[in-house]
N, C-alpha and C positions, 0 to 999 in steps of 0.2 A: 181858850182851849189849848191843853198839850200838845203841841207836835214835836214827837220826838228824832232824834239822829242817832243812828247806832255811827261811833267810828271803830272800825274792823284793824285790829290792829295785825301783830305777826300768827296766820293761822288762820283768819278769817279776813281774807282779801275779799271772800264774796259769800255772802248769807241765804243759804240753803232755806226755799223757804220762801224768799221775798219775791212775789207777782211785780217786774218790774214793767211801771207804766211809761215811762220815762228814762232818758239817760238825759243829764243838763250840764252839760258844758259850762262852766263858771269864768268869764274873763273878770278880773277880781283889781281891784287895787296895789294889788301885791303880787300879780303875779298867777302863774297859774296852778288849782289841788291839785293833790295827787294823784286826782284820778277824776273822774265824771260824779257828778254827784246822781245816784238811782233813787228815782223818787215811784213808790210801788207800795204793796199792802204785805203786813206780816203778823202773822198770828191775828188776823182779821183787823186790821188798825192800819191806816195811812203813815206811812215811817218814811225817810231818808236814811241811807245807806252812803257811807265815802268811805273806802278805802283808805287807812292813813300811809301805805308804803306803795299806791299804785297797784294796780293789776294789769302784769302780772307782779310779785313782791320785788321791787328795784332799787325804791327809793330807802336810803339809811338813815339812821333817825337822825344824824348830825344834818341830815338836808330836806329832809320836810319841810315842806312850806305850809307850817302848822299857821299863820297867820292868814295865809291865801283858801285854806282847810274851814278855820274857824268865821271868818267872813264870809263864804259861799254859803256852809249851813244856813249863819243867820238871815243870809239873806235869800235864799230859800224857803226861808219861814218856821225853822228852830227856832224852839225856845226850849229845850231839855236834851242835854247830849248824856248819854249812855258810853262811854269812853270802855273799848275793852284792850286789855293790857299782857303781854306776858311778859312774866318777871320772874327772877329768883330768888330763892328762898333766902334769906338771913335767921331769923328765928325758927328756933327747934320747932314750932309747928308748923312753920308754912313748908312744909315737905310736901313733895313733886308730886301733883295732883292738886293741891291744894285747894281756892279759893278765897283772897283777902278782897274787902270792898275797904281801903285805906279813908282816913278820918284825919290823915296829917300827911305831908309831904314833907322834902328836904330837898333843894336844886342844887345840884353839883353840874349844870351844865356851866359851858360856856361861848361866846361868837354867835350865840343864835338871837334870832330877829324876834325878842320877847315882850313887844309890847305894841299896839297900835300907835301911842302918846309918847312919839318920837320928833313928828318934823312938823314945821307950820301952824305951830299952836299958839290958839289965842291964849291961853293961859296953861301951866305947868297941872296935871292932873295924876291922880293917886288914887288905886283901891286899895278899900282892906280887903286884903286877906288871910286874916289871921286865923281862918275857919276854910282851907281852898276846896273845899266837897260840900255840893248842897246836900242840908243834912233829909230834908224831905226824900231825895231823889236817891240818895244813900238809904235809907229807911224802904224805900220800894226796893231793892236789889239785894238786903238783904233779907224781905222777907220772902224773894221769890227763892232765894237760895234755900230758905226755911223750909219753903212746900214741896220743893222739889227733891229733899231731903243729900242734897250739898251738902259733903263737908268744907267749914268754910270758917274763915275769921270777921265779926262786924268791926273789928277795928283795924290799923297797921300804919306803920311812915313807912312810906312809898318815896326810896330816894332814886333821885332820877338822875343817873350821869352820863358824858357825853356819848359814848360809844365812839364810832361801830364796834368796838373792842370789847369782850367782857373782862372784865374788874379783875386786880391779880386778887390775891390772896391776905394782902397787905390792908390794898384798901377795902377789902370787907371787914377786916375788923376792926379798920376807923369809924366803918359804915354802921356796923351794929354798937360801938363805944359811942356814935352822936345821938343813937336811939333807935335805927331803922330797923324798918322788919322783912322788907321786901325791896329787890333794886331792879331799877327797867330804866331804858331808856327815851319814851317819849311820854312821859307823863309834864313833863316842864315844856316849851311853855302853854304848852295845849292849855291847861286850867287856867292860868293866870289871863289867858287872852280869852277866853271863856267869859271871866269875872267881868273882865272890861268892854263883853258885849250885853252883858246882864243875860246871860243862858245858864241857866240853871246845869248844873254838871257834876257828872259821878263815874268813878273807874269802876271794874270790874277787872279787878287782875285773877289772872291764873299761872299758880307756878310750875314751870316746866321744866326749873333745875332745880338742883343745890347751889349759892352762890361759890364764889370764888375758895376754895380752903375746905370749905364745909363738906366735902365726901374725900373719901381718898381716891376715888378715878376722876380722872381726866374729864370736863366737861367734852361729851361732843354734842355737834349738831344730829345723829343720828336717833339720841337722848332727847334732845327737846321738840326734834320733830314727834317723834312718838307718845310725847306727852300733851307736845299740841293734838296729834289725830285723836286719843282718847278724850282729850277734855272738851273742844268744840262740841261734841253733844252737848253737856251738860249747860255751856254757855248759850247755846241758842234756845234750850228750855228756860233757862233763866231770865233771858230777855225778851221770849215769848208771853211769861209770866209777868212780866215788868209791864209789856204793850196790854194785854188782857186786860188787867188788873181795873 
């Protein structure tokens, strides 16, 4: 059986919506989530809910403890994370409103604690990922985007760099010259640790800016809050679609 995890990224620290039956405290291996992980019902289906930046929004993506994040789900009893993202545009389509369910990544992070098969191993271990989006789970999100009548992209590289800064103007068009279509900054190493707990996983980004160069005003945060309050509808119809389904 599916049990799914929504992680709530910038915009959605808490899901409007979700009967919580539970808050669970995670003492983890690594440390401790972002937040409590909510274990409740949404859109009629038993779901988990965790915060990726805490509630209230505190934690910066350079310090997530996406490792302590991805271990509590699983062991919670995930097996399908619904990952939702806000990121900036690169590509003339993904303008502010958007929706991309990305089908390739690119990590430009770095320093961060990207892998469980680091210390004490009986032997050196390797995943592919030369595919980091399950494609089933991607195929559910984009066809809830479909019925809910989303504009939206089924494909994109989702590059992920380190923040808390956003990108000058310089590196977005290294960013879009290596291929990328959208940049955010917690998609790395969420997926990859994903991979290596076998949970099936899939973004859901939403664009709340133009990246760095791409408009001629000043990005502010008063811009991508305003894009976050308009789009959260649209996202929790989607993942309400996603749990339904």
């Amino acid at each position: 059986m599916t049990v799914y995890a929504i992680i709530g990224g910038t915009g959605l620290t808490q899901l409007e919506g979700l009967s919580i039956r539970q808050a669970l405290p995670m003492n983890t291996p690594y440390g401790a989530t972002s937040a409590d992980i909510l274990q409740g019902e949404f859109a009629g289906r038993e779901v988990l809910f965790l915060a990726r930046h805490g509630h209230p929004h505190r934690v910066p993506p350079h310090r997530v403890n996406y490792r302590a994040n991805l271990w509590a789900l699983k062991q919670a009893g995930a097996t399908s994370i619904l990952a939702v993202n806000a990121v900036g545009g690169i590509h003339s389509a993904m303008g502010t409103g958007h929706f991309c369910v990305p089908h390739q990544l690119i990590d430009y992070t770095s320093g961060r604690d990207h892998t469980f098969f680091a210390d004490d191993l009986e032997h050196v271990t390797h995943i592919d990922f030369s595919y980091p989006y399950t494609e089933s789970l991607r195929g559910q999100l984009i066809a809830a985007l479909v019925a809910e009548g989303v504009a939206h992209s089924g494909e994109g590289v989702y590059a992920c760099t380190q923040g808390p800064r956003l990108e000058t103007a310089a590196e977005i068009v290294r960013l879009e010259r290596d291929g990328c279509d959208i940049v955010g900054m917690t998609g790395m190493p969420e997926a990859a640790l994903a991979r290596e707990l076998e949970l099936d996983y899939a973004c859901l980004a939403l664009v709340v800016n133009p990246a760095a160069g791409k408009a001629t005003a000043v990005i502010t945060m008063v811009e991508i809050e305003a894009a976050l309050h308009q789009g959260m509808g649209k996202v929790k119809a989607t993942l309400a679609r996603v749990l339904a389904g």
